[in-house]
C-alpha positions in Angstrom: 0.0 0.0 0.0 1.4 3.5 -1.0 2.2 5.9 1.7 0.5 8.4 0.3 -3.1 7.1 -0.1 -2.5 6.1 3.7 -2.3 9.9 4.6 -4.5 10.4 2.4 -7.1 7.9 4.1 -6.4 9.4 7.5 -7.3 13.2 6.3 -10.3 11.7 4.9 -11.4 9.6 8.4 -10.1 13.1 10.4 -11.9 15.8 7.7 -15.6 13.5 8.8 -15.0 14.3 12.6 -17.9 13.2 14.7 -19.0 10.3 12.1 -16.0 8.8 12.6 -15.8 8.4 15.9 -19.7 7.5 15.9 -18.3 4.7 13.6 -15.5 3.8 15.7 -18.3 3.5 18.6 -18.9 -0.2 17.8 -15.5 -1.1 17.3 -14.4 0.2 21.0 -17.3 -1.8 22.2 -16.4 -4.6 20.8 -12.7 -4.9 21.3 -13.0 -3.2 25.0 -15.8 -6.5 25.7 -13.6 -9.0 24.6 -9.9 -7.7 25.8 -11.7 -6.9 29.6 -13.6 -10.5 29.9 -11.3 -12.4 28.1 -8.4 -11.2 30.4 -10.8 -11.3 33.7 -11.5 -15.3 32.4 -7.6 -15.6 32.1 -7.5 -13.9 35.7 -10.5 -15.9 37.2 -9.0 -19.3 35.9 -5.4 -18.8 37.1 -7.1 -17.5 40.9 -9.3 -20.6 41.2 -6.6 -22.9 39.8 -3.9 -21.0 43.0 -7.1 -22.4 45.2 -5.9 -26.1 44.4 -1.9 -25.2 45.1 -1.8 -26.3 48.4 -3.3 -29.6 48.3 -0.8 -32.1 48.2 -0.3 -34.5 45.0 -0.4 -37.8 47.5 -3.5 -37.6 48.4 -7.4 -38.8 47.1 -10.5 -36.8 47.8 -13.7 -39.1 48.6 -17.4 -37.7 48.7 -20.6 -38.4 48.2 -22.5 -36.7 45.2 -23.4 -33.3 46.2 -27.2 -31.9 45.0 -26.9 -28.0 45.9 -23.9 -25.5 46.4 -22.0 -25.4 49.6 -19.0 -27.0 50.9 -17.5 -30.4 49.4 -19.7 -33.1 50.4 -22.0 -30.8 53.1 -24.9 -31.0 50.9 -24.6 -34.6 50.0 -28.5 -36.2 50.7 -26.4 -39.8 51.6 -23.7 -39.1 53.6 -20.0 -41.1 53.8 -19.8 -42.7 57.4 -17.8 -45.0 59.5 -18.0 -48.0 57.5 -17.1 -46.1 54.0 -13.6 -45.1 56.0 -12.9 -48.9 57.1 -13.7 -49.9 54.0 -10.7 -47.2 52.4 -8.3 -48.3 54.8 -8.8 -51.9 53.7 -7.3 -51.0 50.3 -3.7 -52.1 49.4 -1.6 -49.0 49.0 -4.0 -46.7 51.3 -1.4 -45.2 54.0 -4.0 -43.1 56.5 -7.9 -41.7 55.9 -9.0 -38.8 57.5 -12.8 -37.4 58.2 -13.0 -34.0 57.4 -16.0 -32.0 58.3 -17.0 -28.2 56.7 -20.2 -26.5 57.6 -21.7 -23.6 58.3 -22.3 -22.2 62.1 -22.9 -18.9 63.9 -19.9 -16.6 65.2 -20.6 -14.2 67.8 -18.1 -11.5 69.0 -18.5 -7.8 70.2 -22.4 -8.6 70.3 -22.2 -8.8 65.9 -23.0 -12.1 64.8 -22.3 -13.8 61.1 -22.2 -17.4 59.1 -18.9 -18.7 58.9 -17.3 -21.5 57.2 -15.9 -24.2 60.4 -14.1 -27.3 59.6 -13.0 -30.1 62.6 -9.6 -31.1 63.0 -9.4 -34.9 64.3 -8.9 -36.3 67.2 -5.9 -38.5 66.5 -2.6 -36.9 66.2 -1.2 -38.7 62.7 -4.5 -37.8 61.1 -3.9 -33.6 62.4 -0.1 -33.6 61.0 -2.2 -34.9 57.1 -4.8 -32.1 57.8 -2.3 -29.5 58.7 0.2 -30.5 55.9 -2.6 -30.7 53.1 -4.0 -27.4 54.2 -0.5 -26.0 54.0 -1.4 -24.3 57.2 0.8 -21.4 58.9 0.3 -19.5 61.7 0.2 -15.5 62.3 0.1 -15.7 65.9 -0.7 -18.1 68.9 -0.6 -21.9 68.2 -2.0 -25.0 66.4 -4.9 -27.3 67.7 -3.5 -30.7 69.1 -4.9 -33.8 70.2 -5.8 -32.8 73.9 -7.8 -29.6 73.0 -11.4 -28.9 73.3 -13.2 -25.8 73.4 -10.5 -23.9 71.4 -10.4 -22.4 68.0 -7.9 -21.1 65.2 -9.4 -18.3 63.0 -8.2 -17.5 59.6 -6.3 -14.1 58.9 -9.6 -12.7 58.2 -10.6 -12.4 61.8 -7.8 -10.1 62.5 -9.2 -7.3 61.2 -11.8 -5.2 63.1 -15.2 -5.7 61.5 -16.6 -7.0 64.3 -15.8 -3.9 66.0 -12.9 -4.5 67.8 -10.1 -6.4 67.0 -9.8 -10.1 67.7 -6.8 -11.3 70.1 -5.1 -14.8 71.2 -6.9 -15.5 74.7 -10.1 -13.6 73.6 -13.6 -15.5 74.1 -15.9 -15.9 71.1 -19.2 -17.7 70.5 -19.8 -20.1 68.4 -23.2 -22.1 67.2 -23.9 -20.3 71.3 -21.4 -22.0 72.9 -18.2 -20.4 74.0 -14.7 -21.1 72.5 -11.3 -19.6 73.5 -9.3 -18.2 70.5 -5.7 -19.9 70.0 -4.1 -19.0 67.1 -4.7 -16.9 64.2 -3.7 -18.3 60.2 -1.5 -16.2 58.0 -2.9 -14.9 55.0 -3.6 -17.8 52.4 -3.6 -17.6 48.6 -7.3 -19.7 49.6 -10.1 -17.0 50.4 -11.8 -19.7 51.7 -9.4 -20.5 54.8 -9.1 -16.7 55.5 -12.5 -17.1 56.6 -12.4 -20.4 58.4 -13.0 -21.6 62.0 -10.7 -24.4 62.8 -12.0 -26.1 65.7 -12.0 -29.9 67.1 -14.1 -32.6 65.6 -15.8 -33.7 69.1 -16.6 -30.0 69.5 -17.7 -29.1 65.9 -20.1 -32.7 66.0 -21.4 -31.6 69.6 -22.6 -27.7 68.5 -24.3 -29.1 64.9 -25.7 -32.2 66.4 -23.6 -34.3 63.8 -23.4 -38.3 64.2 -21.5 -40.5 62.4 -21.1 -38.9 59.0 -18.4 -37.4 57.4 -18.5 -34.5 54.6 -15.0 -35.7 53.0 -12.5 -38.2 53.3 -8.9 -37.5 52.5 -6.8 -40.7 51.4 -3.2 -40.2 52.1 -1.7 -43.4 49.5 1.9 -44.6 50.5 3.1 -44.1 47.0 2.5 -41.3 44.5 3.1 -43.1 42.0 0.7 -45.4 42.2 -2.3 -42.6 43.1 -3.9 -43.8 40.0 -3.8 -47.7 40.3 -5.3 -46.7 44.5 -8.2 -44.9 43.0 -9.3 -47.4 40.2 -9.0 -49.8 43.0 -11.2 -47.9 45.4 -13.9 -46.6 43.1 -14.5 -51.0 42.4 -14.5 -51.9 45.7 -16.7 -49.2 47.0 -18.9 -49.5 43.9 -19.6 -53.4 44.6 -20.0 -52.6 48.1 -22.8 -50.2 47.6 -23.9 -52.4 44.4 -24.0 -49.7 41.5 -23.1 -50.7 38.1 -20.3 -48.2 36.5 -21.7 -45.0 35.4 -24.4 -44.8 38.5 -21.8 -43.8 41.2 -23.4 -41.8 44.0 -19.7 -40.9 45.3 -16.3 -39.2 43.7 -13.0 -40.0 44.2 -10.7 -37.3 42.5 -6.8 -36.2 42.6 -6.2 -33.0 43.1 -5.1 -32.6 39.2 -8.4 -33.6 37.9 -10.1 -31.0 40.5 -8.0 -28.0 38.5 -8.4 -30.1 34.9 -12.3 -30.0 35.7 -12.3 -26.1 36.8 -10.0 -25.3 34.1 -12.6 -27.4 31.4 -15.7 -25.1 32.8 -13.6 -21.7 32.8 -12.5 -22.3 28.9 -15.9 -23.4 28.4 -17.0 -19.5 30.0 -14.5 -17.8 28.1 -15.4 -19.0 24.9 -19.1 -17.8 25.5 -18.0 -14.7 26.8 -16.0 -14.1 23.1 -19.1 -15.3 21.4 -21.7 -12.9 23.3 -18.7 -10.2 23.0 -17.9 -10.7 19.3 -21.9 -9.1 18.8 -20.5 -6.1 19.3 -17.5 -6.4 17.2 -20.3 -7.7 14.7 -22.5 -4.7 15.0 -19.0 -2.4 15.0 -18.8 -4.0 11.0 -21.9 -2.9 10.1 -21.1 0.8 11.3 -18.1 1.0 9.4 -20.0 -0.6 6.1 -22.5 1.7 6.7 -20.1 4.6 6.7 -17.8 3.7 3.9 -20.8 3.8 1.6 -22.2 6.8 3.0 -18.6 7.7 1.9 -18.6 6.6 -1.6 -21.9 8.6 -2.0 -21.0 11.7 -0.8 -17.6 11.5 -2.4 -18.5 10.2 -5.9 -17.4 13.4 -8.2 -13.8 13.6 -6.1 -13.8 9.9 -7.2 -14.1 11.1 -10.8 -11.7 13.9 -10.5 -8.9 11.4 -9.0 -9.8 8.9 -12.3 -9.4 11.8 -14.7 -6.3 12.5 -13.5 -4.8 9.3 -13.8 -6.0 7.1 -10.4 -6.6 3.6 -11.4 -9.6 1.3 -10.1 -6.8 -0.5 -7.7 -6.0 3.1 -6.4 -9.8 3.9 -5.3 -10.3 0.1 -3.9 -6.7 0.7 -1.8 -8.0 4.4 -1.0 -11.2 3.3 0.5 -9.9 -0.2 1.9 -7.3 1.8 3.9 -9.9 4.0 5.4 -12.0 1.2 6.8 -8.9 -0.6 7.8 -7.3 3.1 9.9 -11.2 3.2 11.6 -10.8 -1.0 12.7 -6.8 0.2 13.7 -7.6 3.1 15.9 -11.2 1.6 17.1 -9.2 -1.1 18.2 -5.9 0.6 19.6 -8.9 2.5 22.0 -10.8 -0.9 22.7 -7.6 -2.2 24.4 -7.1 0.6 26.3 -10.5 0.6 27.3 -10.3 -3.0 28.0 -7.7 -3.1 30.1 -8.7 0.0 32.1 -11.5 -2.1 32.6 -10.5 -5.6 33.3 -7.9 -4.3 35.8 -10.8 -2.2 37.9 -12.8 -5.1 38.2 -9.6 -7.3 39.4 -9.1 -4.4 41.9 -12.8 -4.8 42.9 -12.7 -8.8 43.2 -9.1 -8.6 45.1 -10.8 -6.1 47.6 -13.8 -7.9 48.3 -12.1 -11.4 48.3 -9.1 -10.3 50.3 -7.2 -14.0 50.0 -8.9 -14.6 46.5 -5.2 -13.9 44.3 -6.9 -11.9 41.4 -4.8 -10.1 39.0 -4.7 -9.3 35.6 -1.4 -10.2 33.4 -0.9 -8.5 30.2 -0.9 -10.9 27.4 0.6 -8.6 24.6 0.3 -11.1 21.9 -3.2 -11.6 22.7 -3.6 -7.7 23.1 -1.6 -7.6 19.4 -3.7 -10.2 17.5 -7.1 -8.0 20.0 -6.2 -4.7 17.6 -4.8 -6.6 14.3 -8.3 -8.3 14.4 -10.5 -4.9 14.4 -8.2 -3.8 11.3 -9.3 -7.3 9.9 -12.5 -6.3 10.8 -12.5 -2.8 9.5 -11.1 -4.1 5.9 -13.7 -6.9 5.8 -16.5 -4.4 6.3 -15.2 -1.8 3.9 -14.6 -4.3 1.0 -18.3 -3.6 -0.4 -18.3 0.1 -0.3 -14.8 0.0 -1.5 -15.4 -2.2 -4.6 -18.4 -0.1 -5.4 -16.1 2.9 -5.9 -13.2 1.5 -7.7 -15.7 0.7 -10.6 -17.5 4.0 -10.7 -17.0 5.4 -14.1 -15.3 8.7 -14.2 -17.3 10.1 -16.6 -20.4 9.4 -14.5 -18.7 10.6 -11.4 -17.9 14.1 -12.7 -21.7 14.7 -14.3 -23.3 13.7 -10.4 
């Protein structure tokens, strides 16, 4: 493309003002929707995937099929129990199982009361080093629960700060589910929003406040080697299958490895970023039509300057470049602004998120060759739409043009 009929396409998009930028209007839409949630899906995905990085890669996850939202296993209608854990530890290649329970319960303190997350800790003092090492837990201040404990808690960084009035303290009285607990120790802050919230307390206790028999919500299987994680769940998903006689394909339970909990997640997020392009790609579509629209509005209003430059020598190619070049500067420069835009705007929200999730990692990272092809894509856009109008002038005849 000659130099020339670029400036000359970019005095003609500058010399029609307003209507160019009206044009531009769909482009920035378009390009600012996908660049903001494309790069919020990329930033979503890699937060929930940092959720998964402390769980160890030794271990199995067991629990009953779950029928609403809530925590793993909490909202299962049949519930794993005694018998299900015996069974688990009868397996070859099964080191240690461990009950884990997560529900919901009441905290009181300063006379302000809220719903918090509260998982047990075991009584038995292998099965607390698993929990402790799986959880990847670290303390801010005070100490861990052991074995002899009751009636004592660990909060998660959360609790340190003073929405509840005052702040919280090592020795300080709280109540929970309305019965009273001493505070012990106080978590660091985790990458896991989740555990910033949590109330760590032990299992006799947290059964005793709810009311809770003998069920479990999940049941951690620590295997003895890694390498053979695989072989240790195909084993257990037979034998717990012909012990609750279901045919494969009717399992009421789950059994999954910590890399098929981020392979699952990660499916579902790619699934919502592809939808999110399609729905944004409507505007990009709509952006298109604008600049169509315009170009021909163009070729109209500009048909006897189309003669002149044929009289004086300007070949069909010439007006096709000419007008191509236009539509491709309004796709460049709607696009170059749509990032912008974008970004600005993905990175407000990640702000927003980050605030309101305080141990929720969400950031933004700028993928410049995703940013690159965001921009070349509008200028593919912007010639694609102007390919019409612009063929339409190239084959005016001169003669004609001059007379209109």
């Amino acid at each position: 493309m000659k130099p020339r009929l670029i400036v000359l396409a970019s005095k003609n998009i500058r010399n029609r003002g307003v209507r160019s930028w009206l044009t531009m209007i769909g482009i920035f839409i378009g390009i600012a929707a996908v660049v903001a949630l494309i790069s919020m899906g990329q930033g979503l995905q890699a937060a929930v995937t940092g959720q998964f990085a402390a769980l160890d890669p030794d271990k199995l996850i067991v629990t009953n099929v779950d029928t609403l939202f809530g925590p793993p296993g909490s909202t299962a209608v049949k519930k794993l129990n005694e018998h299900d854990k015996e069974l688990i530890e009868s397996v070859n290649g099964v080191d240690i199982v461990v009950q884990r329970l997560i529900r919901t319960a009441s905290f009181e303190y300063n006379d302000k009361t809220d719903f918090k997350f509260v998982a047990n800790i075991p009584q038995e003092k292998e099965a607390i080093q698993v929990v402790y090492d799986a959880l990847n837990l670290e303390l801010e201040k005070g100490r861990l629960l052991d074995e002899n404990d009751r009636r004592k808690v660990i909060l998660g960084h959360d609790y340190m700060s003073d929405d509840f009035g005052k702040p919280l303290r090592v020795g300080k009285k709280v109540i929970i589910q309305r019965e009273e607990f001493e505070v012990i120790g106080f978590l660091k802050k985790a990458s896991t929003f989740t555990l910033n919230g949590i109330i760590i307390m032990p299992d006799e206790d947290l059964r005793d406040i709810l009311d809770i028999g003998d069920e479990f919500d999940i049941l951690v299987v620590q295997v003895k080697d890694m390498d053979k994680l695989s072989d240790v769940k195909d084993i257990l998903e037979k034998k717990i299958r012909r012990d609750r006689d279901l045919d494969e394909g009717e399992d009421d339970f789950s059994i999954q490895t910590p890399q098929q909990g981020i392979q699952t997640i990660n499916t579902i997020l790619d699934t919502i970023n592809l939808v999110i392009a399609g729905i944004a790609a409507i505007s990009l579509l709509v952006g298109g039509i604008g600049i169509t629209n315009t170009m021909y509005t163009s070729v109209v209003e500009r048909i006897r300057e189309i003669g002149i430059m044929k009289s004086v020598g300007a070949r069909n190619s010439d007006i096709l470049t000419l007008f191509l070049a236009e539509s491709a500067l309004l796709g460049l420069v709607g696009g170059i602004i749509g990032v912008i835009i974008g970004l600005a705007l993905a990175y407000a929200a990640a702000s927003g998120i980050s605030a309101a999730f305080g141990g929720l990692d969400f950031s933004i990272s700028l993928n410049v060759p995703f940013l690159i092809f965001a921009a070349l894509f509008s200028v593919f856009v912007g010639m694609i739409s102007g390919v019409f109008p612009a063929l339409q002038a190239s084959k005016l005849n001169p003669v004609d043009a001059l007379r209109s």
